[in-house]
C-alpha positions, 0 to 999 in steps of 0.5 A, spaced: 510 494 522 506 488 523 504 485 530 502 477 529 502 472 534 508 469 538 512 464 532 508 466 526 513 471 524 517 467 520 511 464 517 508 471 516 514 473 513 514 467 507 507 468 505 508 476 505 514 474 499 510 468 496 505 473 494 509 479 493 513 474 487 505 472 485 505 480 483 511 481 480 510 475 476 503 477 473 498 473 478 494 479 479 487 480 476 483 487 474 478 485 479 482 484 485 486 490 483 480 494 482 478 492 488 484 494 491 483 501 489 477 501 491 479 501 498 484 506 497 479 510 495 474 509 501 479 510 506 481 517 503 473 519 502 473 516 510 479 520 513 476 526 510 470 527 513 473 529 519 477 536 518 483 535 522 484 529 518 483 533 511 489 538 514 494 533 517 493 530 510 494 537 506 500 539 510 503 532 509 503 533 503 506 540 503 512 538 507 512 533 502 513 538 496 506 533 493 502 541 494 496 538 489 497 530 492 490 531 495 486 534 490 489 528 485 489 522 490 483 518 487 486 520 479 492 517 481 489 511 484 484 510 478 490 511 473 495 504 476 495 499 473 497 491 472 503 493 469 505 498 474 503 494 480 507 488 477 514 492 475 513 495 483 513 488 486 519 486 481 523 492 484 521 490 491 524 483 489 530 485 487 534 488 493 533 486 499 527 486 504 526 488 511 520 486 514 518 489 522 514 483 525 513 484 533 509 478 537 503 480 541 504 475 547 
């Protein structure tokens, strides 16, 4: 869900596509990309300095059947790559999309 100003929806929506297509017509670079998992990288260190948001994370895993996920998140960041990225963007042009945008007034 997205939250953008009142009558922007539209507007955040074609942007949000027009990127999507840049990436699953290969206009992503390692930098951006390493960049990309870097973040993901530090949000994962950041929520596990709080033991409560290390167990929630552990058992979401558990119910998700992923029993090793937390143990290997940062292996799997490490091993996308461009093409990964590139092929997920292409799946995601290929059906229809469904965006959930709400306006704050």
């Amino acid at each position: 869900m997205v939250v953008v100003p009142n009558g922007n929806g539209e507007k955040f929506r074609d942007e949000a596509l027009a990127i999507i297509d840049d990436i699953a017509n290969g206009k992503l670079d390692e930098k951006r990309l390493e960049k990309a998992k870097n973040r993901l990288k530090s949000k994962n260190i950041f929520e596990e300095e709080n033991v409560s948001s290390l167990a929630q994370n552990i058992g979401y895993a558990y119910v998700l059947d992923f029993k090793d996920y937390h143990l290997n998140y940062e292996k799997g960041i490490d091993s996308v790559t461009l093409a990964d990225v590139s092929a997920a963007a292409k799946r995601m042009t290929e059906g229809p999309m469904y965006f959930g945008i709400t306006t704050n007034n």
